[in-house]
C-alpha atoms as one frame of an Amber mdcrd trajectory, in Angstrom:
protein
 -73.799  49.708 -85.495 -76.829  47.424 -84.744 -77.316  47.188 -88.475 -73.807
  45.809 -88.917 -74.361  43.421 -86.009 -77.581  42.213 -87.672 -75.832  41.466
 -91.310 -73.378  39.854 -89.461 -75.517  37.371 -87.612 -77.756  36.479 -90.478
 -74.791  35.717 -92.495 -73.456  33.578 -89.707 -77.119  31.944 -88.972 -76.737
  31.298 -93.132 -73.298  29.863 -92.711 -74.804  27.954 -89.570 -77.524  26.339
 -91.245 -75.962  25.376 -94.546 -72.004  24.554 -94.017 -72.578  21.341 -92.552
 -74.538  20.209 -96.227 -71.868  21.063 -97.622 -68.432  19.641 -95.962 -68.071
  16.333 -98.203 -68.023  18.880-101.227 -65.002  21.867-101.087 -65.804  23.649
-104.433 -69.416  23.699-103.274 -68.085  25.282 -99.962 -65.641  27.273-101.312
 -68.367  29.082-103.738 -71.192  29.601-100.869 -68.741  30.638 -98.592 -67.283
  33.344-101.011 -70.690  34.663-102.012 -72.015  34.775 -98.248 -68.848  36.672
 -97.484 -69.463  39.230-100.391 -73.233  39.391 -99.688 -72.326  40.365 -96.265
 -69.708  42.856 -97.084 -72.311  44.912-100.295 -74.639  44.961 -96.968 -72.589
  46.239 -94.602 -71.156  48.832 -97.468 -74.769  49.673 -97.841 -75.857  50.330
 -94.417 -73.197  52.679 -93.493 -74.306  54.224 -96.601 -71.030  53.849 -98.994
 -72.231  54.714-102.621 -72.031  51.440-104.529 -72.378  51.169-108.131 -75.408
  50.079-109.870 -75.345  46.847-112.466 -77.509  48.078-114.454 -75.148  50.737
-115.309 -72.362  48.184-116.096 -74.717  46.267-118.233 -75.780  49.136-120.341
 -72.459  50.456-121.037 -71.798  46.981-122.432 -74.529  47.073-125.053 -74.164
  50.828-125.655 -72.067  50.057-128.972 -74.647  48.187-130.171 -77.373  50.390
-128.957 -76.177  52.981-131.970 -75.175  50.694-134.467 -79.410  50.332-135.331
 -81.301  53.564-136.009
């Protein structure tokens, strides 16, 4: 629980310190404001230990076809 209390008030201390930048500009906003929200959510996910895929993965099944086209 302290974990999740922790992510949460770094994200906010984030939010804090770099919102008020950002208020003459909306799609600026809208885009830090929707990665700091999924940031916050992958680490919360992660410290209650909720398995969460790896990108690497994603990215290799992408060039997989590829991969065996050479050789």
């Amino acid at each position: 629980m302290i974990r999740i209390i922790g992510i949460v008030l770094v994200g906010a201390v984030c939010a804090f310190i770099e919102i008020p930048s950002l208020r003459g500009r909306k799609k600026e906003l809208w885009v830090f404001s929707l990665l700091l929200a999924l940031g916050v959510a992958l680490g919360i996910a992660s410290a209650v230990h909720v398995p969460l895929p790896n990108p690497l993965d994603w990215i290799a099944a992408v060039f997989r076809p590829f991969a065996r086209g050479t050789g």
